[in-house]
N, C-alpha and C positions, 0 to 999 in steps of 0.2 A: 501335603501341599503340591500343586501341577507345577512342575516345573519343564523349560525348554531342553532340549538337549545340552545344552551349554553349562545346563547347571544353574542358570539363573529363573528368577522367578518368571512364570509364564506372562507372556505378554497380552494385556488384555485393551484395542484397540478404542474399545465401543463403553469404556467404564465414563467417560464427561460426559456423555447423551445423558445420564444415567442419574443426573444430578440437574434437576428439576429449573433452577433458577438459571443453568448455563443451556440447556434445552429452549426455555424463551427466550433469552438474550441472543441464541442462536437463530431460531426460527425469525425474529423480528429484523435480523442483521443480514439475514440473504433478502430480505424484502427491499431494505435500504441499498444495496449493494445495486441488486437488481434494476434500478427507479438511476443509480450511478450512471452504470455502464451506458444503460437507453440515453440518458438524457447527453452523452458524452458523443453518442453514436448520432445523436439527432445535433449540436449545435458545431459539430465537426461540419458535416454533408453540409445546413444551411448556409454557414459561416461561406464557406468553398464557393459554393451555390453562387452565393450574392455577390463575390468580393471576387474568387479564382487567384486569389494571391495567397501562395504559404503564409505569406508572415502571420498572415490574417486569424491562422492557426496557431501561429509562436504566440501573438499577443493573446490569445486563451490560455496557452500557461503561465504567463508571466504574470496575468490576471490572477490569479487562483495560489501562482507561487508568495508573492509579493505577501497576504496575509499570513500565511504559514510562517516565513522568513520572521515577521513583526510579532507576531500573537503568539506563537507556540509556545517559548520561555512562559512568559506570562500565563496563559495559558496551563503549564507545569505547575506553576505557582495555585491557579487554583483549586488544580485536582487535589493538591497533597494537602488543604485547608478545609474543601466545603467537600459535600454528599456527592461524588464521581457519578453516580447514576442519575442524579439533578440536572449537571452540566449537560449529559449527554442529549438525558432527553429535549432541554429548552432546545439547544442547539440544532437537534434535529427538527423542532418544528420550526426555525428560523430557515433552514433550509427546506423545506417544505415552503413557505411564504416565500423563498426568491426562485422555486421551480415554477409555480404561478406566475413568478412576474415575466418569465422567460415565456412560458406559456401565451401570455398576452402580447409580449413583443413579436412574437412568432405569426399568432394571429393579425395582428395589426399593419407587419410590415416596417417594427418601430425603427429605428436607427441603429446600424451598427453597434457604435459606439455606448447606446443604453446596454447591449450584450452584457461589452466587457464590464460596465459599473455593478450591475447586477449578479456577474461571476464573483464580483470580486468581494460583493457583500454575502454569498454561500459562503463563498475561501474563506470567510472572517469567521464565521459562524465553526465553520471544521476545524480550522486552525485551534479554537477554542477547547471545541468538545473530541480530536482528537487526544493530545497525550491522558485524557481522563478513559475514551475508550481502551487504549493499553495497559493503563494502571488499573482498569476494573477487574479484568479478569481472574487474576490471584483469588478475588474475593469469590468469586463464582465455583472453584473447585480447589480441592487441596492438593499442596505443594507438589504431591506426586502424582498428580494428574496433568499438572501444568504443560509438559511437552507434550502429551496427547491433545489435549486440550488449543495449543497452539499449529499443532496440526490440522485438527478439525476447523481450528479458523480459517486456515491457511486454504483446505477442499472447497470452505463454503465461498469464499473471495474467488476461486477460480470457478467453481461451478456458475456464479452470476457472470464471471467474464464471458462463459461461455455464450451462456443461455439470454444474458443482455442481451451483446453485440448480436447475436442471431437474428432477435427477437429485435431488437432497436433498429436492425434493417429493410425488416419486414416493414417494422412501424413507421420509419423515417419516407422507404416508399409511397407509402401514403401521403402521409404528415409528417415533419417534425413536429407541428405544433402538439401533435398527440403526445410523442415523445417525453415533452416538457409537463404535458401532464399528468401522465404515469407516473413521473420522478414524486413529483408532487403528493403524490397516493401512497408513495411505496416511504416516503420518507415520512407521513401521518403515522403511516401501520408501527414503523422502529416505533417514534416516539410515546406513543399510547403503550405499547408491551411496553417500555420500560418504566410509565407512569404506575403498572398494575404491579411490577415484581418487587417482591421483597427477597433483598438480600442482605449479610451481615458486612455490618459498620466497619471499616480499620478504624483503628486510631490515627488521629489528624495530626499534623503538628504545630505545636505553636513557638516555633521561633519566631522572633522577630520580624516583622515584614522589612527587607531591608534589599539593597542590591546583592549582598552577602549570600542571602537567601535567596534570590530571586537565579542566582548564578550557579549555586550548590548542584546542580545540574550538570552542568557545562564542567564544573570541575572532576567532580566525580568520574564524568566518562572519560576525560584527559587524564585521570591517575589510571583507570581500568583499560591501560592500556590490548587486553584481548576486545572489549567491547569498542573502543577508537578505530583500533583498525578493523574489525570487520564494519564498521557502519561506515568511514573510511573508502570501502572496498568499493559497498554495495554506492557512495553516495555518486563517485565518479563514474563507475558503471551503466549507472541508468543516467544521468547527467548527461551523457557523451552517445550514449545509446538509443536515445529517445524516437526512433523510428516509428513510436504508433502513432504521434501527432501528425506525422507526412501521408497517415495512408492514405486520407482521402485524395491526395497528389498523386499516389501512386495506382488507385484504384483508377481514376478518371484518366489520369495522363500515361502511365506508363505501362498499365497491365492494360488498360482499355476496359474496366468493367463497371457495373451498374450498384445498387445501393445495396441487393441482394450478396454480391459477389464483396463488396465491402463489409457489411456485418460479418462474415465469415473470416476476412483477415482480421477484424479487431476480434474477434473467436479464438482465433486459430492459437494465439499463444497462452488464453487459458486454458484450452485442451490440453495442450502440453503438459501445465503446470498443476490439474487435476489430475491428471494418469502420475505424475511423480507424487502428489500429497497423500493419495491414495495407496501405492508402495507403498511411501514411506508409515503410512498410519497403519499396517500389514504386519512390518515389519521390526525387530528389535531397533533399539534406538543407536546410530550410525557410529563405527567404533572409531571412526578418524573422522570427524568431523571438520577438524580445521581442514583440510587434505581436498577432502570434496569439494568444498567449500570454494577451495581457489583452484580446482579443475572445473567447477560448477560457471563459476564466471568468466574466468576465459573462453568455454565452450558458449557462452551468450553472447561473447563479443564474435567469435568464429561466425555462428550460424547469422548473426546482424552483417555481418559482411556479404556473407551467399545471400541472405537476401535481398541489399542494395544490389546487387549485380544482377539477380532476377530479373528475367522477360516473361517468362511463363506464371501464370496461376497457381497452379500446382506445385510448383517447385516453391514459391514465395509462401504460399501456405504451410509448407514443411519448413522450410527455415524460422518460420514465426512459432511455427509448432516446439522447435528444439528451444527456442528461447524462453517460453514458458516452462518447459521442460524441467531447463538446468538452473532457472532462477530459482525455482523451488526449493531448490537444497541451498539455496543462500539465505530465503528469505527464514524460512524452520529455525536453521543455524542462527542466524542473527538474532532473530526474537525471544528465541530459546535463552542465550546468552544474556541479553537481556535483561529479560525476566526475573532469572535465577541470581547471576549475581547482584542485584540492586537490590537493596533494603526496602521496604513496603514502604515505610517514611518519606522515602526520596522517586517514589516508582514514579509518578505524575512527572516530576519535573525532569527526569532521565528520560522519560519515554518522551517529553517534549522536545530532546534535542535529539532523540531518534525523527522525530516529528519533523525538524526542522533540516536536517543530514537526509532522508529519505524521502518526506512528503513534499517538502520544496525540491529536491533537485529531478522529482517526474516532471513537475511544471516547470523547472526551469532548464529542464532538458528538452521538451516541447518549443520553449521560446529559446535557446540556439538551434534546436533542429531546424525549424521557420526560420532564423535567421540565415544559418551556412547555406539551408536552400535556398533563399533570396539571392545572396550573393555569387555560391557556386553551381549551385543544380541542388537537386532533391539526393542524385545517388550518392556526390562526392559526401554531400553531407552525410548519407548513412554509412557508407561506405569508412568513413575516419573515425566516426563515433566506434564504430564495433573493433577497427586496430586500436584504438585509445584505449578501450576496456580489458584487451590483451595486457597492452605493453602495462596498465594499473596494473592490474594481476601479480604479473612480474615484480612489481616493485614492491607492492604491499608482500609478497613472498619473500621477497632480501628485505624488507626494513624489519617487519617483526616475527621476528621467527616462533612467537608465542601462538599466532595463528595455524601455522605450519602445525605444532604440537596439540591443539585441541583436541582431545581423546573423546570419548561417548560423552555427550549429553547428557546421561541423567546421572554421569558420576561427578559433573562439576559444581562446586559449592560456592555460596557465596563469602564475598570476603571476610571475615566475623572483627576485620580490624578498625570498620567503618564507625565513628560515633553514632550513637542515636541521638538524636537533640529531643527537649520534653515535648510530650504528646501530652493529649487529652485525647477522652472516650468519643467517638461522634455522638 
């Protein structure tokens, strides 16, 4: 057997490609990703465009958070019941029919206001068919593939960051309206690969449909005290940090540049965040992971600070670059944890208050970033976000010291003290 110098078994990066149904699930998923980022790149610039007020921006997250927040539990609730590859798909073609409708508002010149209604009927649709996309995975490879595996997710989310935003600035120059219909194309293509893939069934459960159940989420990650504080970490972090939602403020107003030089800052922190997923998938799996972990996010909040204070291009590009960078080893660590210690039974509805702790607090880090900039400027507002994320750091480091001790990755197990409640076959 190959083994590493270390004595352990050799590490084999490229073994998920390797498995047929996480290959399409993959391929289908940078499509969707892709259709994201453009569409996010086009109704930032129009929104700006029309209106020139931040807030205008804040209320796009708040749009988008506001479902998360409501649907996610619920949401959880479905995954851990009905066929997770069902959900995913309907809900993608729901968001597919409200990138059309953007499409035509775009064209037509509709009302502001339709915007946010129609974001906020995608957000419902995601809210939905997210914690069922984190709870499919398991099913897609085996157990010990799963860190690589959420590596590979982790490259393919940042290569669309990159390769959107580029690409959605080019397009926005033209058109937004284009924008909105790529989204629309690239969210068809998910939902069809997943209408064609056959994957194996878990077992569902059938507890009681009750608030009891509906909450078994929420509790579980409150007793899994390593998994509270890293999600915890990450949810203030980006909460307080939310800087991408001001670029177009800062492109136009404080760097002075054009739609070109904009797709490149909403770029610039997935480059970062690719050049680390790519290490990291190279590499054996991290031997102090809690450690990283909270030198990883202090170092996001540092380089959000050098970026508020940026005048130059280049410098602001490299500070968005480091934050991509070091979120990367937050985002691996988290999911990872995640993942592994949750029981299959309960993944849906765990992964929905990750859903809720993380996918709400981008949008609603987006709508205080628009907000503090209303009231104070754009820089004070990035400028406090990125000390906020420090002085978290600090704290989540003195409250649980269980994150401090996180050792590798792939030697932690799940809790085996957890009940299973009765399942049936899907």
């Amino acid at each position: 057997m190959n083994t590493a110098h270390d004595g352990t078994e050799k590490h084999d990066p490229y073994a998920p490609l390797r498995v047929p149904a996480y290959r399409t699930y993959l391929a289908g998923w940078i499509f969707a990703l892709l259709g994201t980022q453009i569409q996010s790149v086009a109704i930032g610039w129009e929104l700006f465009q029309r209106t020139h007020d931040a807030l205008a921006l804040g209320w796009v997250g708040l749009a988008q958070a506001l479902p998360v927040i409501l649907l996610a539990i619920p949401g959880g609730q479905l995954s851990d019941r009905f066929d997770r590859r069902k959900i995913i798909m309907w809900t993608m073609f729901v968001a597919a029919g409200c990138s059309l409708g953007l499409t035509a508002l775009s064209w037509f010149q509709g009302p502001v206001w339709a915007y946010y209604c129609v974001l906020t009927v995608g957000a419902t649709a995601t809210a939905i068919g997210w914690p069922a996309r984190s709870a499919l995975l398991p099913q897609l490879v085996p157990p010990a593939l799963l860190p690589a595996a959420i590596t590979w997710n982790s490259s393919t989310y940042q290569l669309a960051c990159i390769v959107g935003p580029g690409l959605g600035g080019l397009i926005v120059a033209i058109s937004p309206t284009v924008g909105f219909a790529v989204d629309a194309c690239c969210m068809l293509s998910f939902g069809v690969a997943l209408a064609f893939m056959s994957i194996a069934t878990s077992a569902r459960t059938r507890e009681p449909l009750s608030v009891e159940s509906l909450m078994a989420g929420v509790k579980f990650v409150y007793r899994q005290k390593v998994i509270f504080a890293t999600i915890t970490l990450d949810l203030v972090a980006v909460l307080l940090g939310g800087a991408t939602y001001l670029l177009p403020v800062f492109a136009q107003d404080i760097l002075h540049v054009g739609a070109r030089e904009f797709g490149w800052l909403r770029a610039a922190p997935a480059v970062g965040s690719l050049a680390m997923a790519m290490y990291l998938t190279h590499r054996p799996p991290m031997r102090h992971a809690g450690r990283a972990m909270l030198w990883a996010v202090a170092g996001f909040g540092v380089a959000v600070v050098v970026f508020g204070l940026s005048r130059n291009l280049w410098l602001s590009l490299f500070a968005l670059f480091i934050t991509g960078l070091v979120d990367n080893i937050s985002v691996v660590v988290r999911q990872t944890l995640v993942q592994v210690l949750t029981p299959d039974h309960m993944r849906g509805r765990v992964s929905a208050v990750n859903t809720v702790f993380i996918g709400a607090s981008n949008e609603l880090g987006g709508f205080e970033s628009g907000l503090t900039a209303r009231l104070f400027g754009p820089i004070i507002s990035v400028v406090a976000g990125g000390l906020g994320s420090v002085l978290t750091t600090a704290f989540v480091a003195w409250k649980w010291p269980q994150v401090r001790a996180i050792g590798a990755l792939h030697e932690v197990k799940p809790d085996e003290s957890e009940p299973a409640p009765e399942r049936e076959a899907a």
